[in-house]
C-alpha positions in Angstrom: -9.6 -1.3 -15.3 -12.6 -3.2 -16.8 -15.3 -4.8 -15.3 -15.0 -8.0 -13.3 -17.7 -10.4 -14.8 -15.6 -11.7 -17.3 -11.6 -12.8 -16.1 -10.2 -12.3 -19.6 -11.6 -9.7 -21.6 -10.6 -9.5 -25.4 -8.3 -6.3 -25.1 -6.9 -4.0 -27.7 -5.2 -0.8 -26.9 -2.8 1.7 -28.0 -0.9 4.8 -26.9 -4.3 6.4 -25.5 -7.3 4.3 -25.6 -8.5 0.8 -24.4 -11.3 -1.5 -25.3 -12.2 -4.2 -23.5 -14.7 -6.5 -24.8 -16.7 -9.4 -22.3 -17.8 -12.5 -23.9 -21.4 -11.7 -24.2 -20.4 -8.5 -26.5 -20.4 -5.5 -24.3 -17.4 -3.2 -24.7 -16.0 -0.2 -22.3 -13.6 2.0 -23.8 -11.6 4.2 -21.9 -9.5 7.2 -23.1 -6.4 8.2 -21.2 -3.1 10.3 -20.9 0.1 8.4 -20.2 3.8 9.9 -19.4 6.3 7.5 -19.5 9.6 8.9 -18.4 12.6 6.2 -17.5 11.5 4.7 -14.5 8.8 7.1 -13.7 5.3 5.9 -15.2 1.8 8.3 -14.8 -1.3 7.2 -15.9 -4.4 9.7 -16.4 -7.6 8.4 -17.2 -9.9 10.8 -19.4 -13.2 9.3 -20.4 -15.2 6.2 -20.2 -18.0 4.5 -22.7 -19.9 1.2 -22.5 -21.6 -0.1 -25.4 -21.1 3.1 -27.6 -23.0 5.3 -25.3 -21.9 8.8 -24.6 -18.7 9.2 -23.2 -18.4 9.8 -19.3 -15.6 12.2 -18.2 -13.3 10.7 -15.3 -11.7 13.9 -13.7 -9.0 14.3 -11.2 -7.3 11.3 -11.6 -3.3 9.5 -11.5 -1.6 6.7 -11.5 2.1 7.1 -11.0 4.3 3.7 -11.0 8.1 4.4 -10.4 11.2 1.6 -10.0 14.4 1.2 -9.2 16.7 -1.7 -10.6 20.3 -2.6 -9.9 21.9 -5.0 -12.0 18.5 -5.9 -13.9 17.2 -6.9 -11.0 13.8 -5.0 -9.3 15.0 -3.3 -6.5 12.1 -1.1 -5.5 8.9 -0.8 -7.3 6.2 1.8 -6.2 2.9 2.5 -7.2 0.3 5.4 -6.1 -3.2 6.3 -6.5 -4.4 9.5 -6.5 -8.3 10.8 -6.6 -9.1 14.6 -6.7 -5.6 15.3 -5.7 -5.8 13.4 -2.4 -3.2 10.3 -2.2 -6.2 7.5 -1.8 -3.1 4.5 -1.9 0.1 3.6 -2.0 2.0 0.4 -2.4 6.0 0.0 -2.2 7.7 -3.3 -2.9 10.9 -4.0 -0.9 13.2 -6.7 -3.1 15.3 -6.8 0.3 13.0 -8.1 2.3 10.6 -9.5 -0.6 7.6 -7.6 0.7 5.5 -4.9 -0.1 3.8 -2.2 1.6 0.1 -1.4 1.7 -1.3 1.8 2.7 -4.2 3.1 2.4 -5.9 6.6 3.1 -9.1 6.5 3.0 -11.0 7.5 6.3 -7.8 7.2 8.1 -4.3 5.7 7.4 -4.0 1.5 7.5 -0.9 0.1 6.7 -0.4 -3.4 5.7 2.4 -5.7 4.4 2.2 -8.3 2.6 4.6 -11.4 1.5 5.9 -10.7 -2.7 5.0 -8.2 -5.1 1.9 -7.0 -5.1 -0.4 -4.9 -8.1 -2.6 -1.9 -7.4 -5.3 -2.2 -9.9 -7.4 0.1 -11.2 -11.3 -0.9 -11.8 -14.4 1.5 -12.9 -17.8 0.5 -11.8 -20.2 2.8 -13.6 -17.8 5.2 -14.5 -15.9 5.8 -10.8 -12.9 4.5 -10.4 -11.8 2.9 -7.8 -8.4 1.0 -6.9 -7.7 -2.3 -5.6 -4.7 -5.0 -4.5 -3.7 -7.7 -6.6 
């Protein structure tokens, strides 16, 4: 969710607000919304800041993360982004065949799958969000 120039940010967060801070001193805080409901995970960002400056709102936006387990063990794990109530991706882990599932919609449908689990991410590059895989 934070910007890239620095690969570990001093973080401190709680149950609706982040602040990252880079190791020159800049900070982005971000405001957000979370449901947390058994295995079925939404995250809602609200409104972005860098460096104490007026907050941006970010509109229109969810992150849903649901998973299923059997026995302790992860037996499907899915995450999807959605922007302005259009699905933008989706990723689905399959613990079967140790493999997840890529798609994205943007301009068109591409599907890819890749080897292991992998992380959508959400980053925000002056105050739009956009998602990536990790």
């Amino acid at each position: 969710m934070f910007d890239n120039t620095d690969p570990d940010p001093n973080l401190i967060c709680d149950n609706q607000h982040c602040i990252a801070e880079d190791w020159i001193g800049n900070q982005t805080t971000i405001s957000f919304r979370q449901i947390n409901l058994k295995n079925l995970h939404t995250l809602d960002l609200n409104t972005i800041s860098y460096n104490g400056e007026e907050k941006k709102s970010i509109k229109d936006n969810l992150l849903v993360v649901n998973y299923s387990e059997n026995k302790n063990k992860l037996k499907t794990f899915n995450q999807t982004f959605i922007l302005k109530r259009k699905e933008l991706q989706r990723v689905t882990y399959n613990s079967k065949k140790y493999q997840s599932t890529i798609i994205t919609l943007d301009h068109g449908i591409k599907r890819e799958i890749q080897p292991g689990i992998k992380l959508l991410q959400l980053e925000t590059e002056q105050g739009k969000i956009k998602a990536s895989i990790k």
